[in-house]
C-alpha positions in Angstrom: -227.3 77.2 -108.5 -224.7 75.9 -106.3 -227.0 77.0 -103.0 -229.2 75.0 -104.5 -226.8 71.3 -105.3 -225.6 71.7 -101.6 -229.0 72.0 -100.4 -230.2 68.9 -102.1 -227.1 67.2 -101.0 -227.3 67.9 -97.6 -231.5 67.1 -97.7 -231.0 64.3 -100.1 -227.9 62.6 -100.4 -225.4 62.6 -103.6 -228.0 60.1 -104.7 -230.3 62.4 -105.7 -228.2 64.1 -107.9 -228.5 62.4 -111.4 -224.8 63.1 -112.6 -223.3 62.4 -109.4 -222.1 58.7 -111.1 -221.0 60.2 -114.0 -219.2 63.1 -111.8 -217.2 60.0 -109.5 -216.3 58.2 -113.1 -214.9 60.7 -115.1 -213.7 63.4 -112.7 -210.4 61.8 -111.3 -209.4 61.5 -114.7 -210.3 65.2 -115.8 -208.7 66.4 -112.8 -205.2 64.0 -113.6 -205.4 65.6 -117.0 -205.9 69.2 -115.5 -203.4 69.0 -113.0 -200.7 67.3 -115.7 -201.7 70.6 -118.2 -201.1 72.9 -115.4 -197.8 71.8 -114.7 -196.3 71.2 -117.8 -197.8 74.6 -119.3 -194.3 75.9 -116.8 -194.0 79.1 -114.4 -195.7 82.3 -115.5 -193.3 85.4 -115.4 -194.2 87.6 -112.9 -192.1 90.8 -113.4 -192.6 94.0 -115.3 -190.4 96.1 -116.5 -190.8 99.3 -118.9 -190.2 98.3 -122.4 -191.7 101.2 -124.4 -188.7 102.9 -126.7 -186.6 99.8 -126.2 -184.7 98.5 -129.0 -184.5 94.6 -129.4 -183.1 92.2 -131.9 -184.7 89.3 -132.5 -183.6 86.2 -134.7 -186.2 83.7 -135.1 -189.3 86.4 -134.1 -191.5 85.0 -137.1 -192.7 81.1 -135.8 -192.6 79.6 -132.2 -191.2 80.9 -129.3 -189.8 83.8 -131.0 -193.0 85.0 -132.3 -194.8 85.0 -129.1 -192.0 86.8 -127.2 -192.0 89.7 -130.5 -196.0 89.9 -129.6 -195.4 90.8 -125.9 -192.7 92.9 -126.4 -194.3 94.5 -129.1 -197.8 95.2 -126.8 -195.3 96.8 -124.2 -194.6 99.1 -126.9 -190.3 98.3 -127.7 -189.3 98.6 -130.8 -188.1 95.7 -132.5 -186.0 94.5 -135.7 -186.4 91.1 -136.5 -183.9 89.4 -138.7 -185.0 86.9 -141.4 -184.3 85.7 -144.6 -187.6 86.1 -146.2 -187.2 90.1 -146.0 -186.8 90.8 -149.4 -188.0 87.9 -151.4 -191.8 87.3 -150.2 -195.0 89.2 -149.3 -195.7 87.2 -146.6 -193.0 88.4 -144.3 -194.6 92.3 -145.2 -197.6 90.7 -144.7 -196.6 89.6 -141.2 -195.1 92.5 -140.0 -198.3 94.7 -140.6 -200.3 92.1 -138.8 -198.3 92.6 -136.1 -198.4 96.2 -136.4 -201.8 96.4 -136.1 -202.6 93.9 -133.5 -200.3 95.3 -131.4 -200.6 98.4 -131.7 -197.2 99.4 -132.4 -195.8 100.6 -135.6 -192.2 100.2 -134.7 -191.5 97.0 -136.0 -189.4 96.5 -138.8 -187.6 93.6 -140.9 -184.0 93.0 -141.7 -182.6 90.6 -144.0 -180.3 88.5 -142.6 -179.7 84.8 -143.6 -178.5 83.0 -140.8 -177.3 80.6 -142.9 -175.0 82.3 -144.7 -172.2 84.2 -142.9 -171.8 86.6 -145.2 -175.2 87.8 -144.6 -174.9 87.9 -141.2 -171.6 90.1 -141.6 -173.6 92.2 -144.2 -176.6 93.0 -141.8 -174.4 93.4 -138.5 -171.6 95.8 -140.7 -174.4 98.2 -142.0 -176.1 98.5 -138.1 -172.5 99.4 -136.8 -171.8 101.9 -139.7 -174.6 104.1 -138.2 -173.1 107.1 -136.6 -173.8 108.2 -133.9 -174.3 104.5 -132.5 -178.1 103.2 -132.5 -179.8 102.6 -129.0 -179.6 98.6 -128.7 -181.6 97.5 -125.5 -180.8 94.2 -126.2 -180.1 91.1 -128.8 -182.6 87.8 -128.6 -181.9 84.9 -130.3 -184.7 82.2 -131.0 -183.8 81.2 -134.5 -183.0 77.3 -134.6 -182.9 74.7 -136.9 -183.5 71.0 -136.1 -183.6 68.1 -138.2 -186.1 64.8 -137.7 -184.1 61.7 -137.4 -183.9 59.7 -140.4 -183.0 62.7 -142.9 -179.8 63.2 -144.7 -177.2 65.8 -143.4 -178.1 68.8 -145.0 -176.1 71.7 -145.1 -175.8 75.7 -144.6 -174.6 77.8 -147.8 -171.2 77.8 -146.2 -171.3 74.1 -146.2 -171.9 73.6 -142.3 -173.9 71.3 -141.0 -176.8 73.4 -140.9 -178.0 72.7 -137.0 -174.5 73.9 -136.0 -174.5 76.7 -138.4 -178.1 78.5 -137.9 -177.7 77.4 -134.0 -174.6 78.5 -133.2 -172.2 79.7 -135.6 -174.7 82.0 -136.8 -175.5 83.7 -133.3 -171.9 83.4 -132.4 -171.0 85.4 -135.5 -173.9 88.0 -135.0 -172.6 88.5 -131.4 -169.2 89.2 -131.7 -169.6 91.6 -134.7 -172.6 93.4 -132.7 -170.3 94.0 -129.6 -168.7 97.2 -130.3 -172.9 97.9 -130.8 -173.9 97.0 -127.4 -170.5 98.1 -125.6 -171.5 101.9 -126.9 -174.6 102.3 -125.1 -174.6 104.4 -121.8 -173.9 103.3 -119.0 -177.3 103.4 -117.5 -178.7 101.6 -120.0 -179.4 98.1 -118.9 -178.4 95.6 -121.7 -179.3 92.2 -122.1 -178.4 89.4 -124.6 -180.2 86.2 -124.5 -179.7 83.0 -126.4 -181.4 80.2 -126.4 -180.9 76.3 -124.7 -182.5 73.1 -124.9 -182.6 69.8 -122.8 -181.2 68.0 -125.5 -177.5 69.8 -124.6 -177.3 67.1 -122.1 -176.9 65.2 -125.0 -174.4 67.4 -126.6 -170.3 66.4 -127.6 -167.7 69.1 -127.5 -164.7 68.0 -130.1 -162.4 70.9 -130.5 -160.9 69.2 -133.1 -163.9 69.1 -134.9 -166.5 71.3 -133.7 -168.6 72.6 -136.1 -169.4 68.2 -137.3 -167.1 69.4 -140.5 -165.8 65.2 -140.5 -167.2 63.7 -138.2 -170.3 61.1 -139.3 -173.6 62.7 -139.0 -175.9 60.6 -136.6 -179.0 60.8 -139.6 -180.9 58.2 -136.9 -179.9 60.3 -133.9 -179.6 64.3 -135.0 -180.6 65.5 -131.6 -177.0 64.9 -130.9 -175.8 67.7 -133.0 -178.6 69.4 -132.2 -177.7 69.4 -128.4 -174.2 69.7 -129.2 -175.0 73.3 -131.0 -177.5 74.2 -128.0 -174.6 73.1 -125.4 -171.6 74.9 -127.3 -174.0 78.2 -127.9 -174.0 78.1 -123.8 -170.5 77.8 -123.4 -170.1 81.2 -125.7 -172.5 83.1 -123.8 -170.2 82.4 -120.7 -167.2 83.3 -122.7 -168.9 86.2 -124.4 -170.1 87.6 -121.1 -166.3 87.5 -120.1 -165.0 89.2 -123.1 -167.3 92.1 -123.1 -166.7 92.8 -119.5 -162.9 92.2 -119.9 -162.5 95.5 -122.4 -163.0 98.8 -120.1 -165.8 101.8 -121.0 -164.4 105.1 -122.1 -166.4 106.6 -119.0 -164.9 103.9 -116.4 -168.5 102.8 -116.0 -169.1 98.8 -114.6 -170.2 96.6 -118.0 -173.6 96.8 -118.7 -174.3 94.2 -120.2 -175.5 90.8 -119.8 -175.8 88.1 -121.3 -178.1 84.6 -120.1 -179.0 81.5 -121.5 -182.8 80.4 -121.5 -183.9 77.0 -122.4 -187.8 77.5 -122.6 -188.8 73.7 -121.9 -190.6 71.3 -124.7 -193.2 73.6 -126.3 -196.1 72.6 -129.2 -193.8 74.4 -131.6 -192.9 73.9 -135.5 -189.6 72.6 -134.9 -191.2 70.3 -132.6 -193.6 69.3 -134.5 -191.5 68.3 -137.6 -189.5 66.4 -135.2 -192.3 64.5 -134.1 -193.6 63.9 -137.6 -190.4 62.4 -138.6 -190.6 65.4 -141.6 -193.3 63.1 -143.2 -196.8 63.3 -144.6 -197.8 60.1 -142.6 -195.5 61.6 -139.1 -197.8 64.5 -139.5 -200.6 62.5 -139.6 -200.1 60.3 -136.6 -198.6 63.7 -135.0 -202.5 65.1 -135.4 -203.8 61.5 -134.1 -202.4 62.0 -130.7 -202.2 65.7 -130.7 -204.5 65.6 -127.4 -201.2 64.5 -125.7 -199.4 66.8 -126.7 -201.2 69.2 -125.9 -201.1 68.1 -122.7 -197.5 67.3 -122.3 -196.1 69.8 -124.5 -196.3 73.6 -123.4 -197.8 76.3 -125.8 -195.2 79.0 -127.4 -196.8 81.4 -125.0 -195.8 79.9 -121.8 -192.3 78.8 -123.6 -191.7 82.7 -123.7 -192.2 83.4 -120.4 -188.4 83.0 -118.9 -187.4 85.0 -122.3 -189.7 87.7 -120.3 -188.7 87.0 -117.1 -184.5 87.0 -118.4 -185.1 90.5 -119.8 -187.7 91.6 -117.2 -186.1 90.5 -113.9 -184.0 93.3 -111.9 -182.3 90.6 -110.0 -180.3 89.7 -113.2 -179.3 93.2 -113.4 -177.5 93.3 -110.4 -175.6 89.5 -110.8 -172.8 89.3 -113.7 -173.9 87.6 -116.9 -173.8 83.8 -118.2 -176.9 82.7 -115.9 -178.6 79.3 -117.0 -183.0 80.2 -116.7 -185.5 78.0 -116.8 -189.0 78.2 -116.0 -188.2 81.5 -114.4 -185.6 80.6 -112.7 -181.9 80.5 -112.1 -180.5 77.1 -112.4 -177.1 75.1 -112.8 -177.5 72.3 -115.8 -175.6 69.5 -114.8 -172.9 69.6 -117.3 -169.1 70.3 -116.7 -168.5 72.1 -119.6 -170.2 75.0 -118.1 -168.1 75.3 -115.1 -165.0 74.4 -117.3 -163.6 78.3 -118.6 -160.5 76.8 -120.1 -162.8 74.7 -122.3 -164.8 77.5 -123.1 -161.8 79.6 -124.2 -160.9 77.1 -126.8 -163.7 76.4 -127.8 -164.5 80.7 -128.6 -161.0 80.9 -129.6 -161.5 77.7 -132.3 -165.0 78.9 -133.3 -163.6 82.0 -134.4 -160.2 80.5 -136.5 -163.2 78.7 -138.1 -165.4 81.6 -139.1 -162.5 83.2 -140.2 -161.4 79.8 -143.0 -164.8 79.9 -144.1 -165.5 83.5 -144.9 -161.5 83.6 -146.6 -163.1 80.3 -148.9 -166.2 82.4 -149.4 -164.3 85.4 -150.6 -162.2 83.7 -152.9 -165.4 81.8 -154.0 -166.7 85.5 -154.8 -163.8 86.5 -156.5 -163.8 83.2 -159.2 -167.1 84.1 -160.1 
């Protein structure tokens, strides 16, 4: 067939083919639209690495980003416990773990509850994982849970009473951390050990207040949310710097380098459901006008599965093995976000050292709250 058009070209002219207007018309535009698609669906991960027997956490493995990066991790056969809320109080979280068993292939997937919203439950879940003796293999911890708010909605609020962007965002994955690191600091010293939270471009947006940073008295923006929202993406980077520090600074019992590391991904704009109630405004009528210009989206925004791809490439990578944690990846990449907090350690330091004074008023108010009743 081809042999055939260029024939007929070459014997005839383009005018004798009878699409050829049609073909100059419409295929500039088709091949704008193809090329915009191809670069905004982002860099493809090109490493493999061995991930059958390999235990990961995930938060936030049941919608978006996280779900897609549980599916390929669960085809390469690792062994994953995904943290949710939802664990014991409906079918459809059972329901979604044997579909995921099945389609993959892999039976070693498993729920555990875990409300990031609460810090109790977060204690709860990461206390019974450390009172395993001996120690459980942990490969590695991902976190992909994330809450974010449409403008125009009131402040609403995390069990503890935290703004609930900067709770399930950060506080949350700052608390699951630092009470999972005598978990991660047990595994051998060949094991190769990597945490991974995850950014945004809305950081760049973000306000660090150590007098106030969890938004405990401050105004909330109801118009403008994505500044809290950044603000929690931009503080959860400055921990994983810190943290990365921390867990290196207290030595092995074997003398053995730290084996651990821990990155930062932001995964780009992607057609996921956090987006997508941020584009809807959280209405009926958002949603509506959402689906009316969904073909641009789908060209300007990039699918979960491409979104997961520097998750892959930040656990898959062997160059990150070798450099020391606290490494900013986007689309595959290693990159420097131009903002000064990063570079500032000081800051960073106050702000994990003020993080954790905070954690440790709330779960004192929760205790005594527990103890009234």
């Amino acid at each position: 067939m081809p042999i055939d058009i260029i024939r007929t070209v070459i014997a005839s002219g383009t005018e004798s083919l009878s699409w050829w207007p049609q073909l100059v018309r419409y295929g500039p535009v088709v091949l704008a639209v193809g090329g915009l698609k191809y670069y905004f669906t982002g860099t493809h991960n090109t490493w493999e690495r061995d991930m059958n027997g390999r235990v990961f956490i995930v938060t936030g493995g049941t919608s978006g980003v996280g779900a897609a990066i549980v599916k390929e991790l669960a085809k390469k056969g690792a062994q994953l416990i995904l943290l949710s809320s939802q664990v014991d109080r409906t079918q459809w979280f059972v329901d979604y773990i044997n579909d995921l068993r099945e389609e993959t292939n892999n039976i070693l997937i498993y729920g555990e509850q875990c409300d990031l919203s609460s810090l109790y439950s977060v204690r709860k879940f990461a206390t019974t994982w450390l009172d395993n003796v001996p120690p459980r293999r942990l490969d590695g911890v991902i976190c992909c849970a994330g809450e974010s708010i449409p403008p125009g909605t009131a402040r609403s609020v995390s069990k503890d009473g935290i703004e609930s962007q900067i709770a399930v965002n950060y506080l949350s994955h700052f608390h699951l951390l630092t009470l999972l690191s005598p978990a991660l600091r047990a595994q051998p010293a060949d094991r190769d050990v990597r945490v991974i939270v995850t950014s945004c471009v809305t950081q760049s947006l973000g306000e660090i207040d150590l007098e106030d940073p969890l938004w405990q008295t401050k105004k909330y923006p109801q118009n403008r949310p994505w500044n809290v929202f950044g603000t929690s993406k931009l503080m959860l980077s400055m921990f994983a710097k810190e943290y990365q520090r921390r867990l290196e600074a207290v030595p092995r019992k074997d003398n053995a380098p730290c084996n651990i590391r821990v990155n930062v991904v932001n995964p780009g704009i992607m057609r996921s459901p956090s987006t997508r109630r941020v584009l809807s405004l959280g209405s009926i009528w958002g949603l509506f006008i959402y689906l009316l210009t969904y073909p641009i989206w789908f060209v300007l925004l990039k699918p979960t599965e491409a979104g997961a791809q520097s998750f892959l490439y930040a656990l898959s990578a062997p160059v990150l093995a070798e450099l020391k944690g606290g490494n900013y990846i986007q689309e595959c990449h290693i990159t420097q976000p131009a903002r000064k907090e990063l570079d500032d350690q000081q800051l960073q330091v106050k702000l994990y050292e003020k993080t954790e004074a905070c954690i440790a008023q709330i779960e004192r108010k929760s205790a005594s709250a527990k103890k009234r009743v």
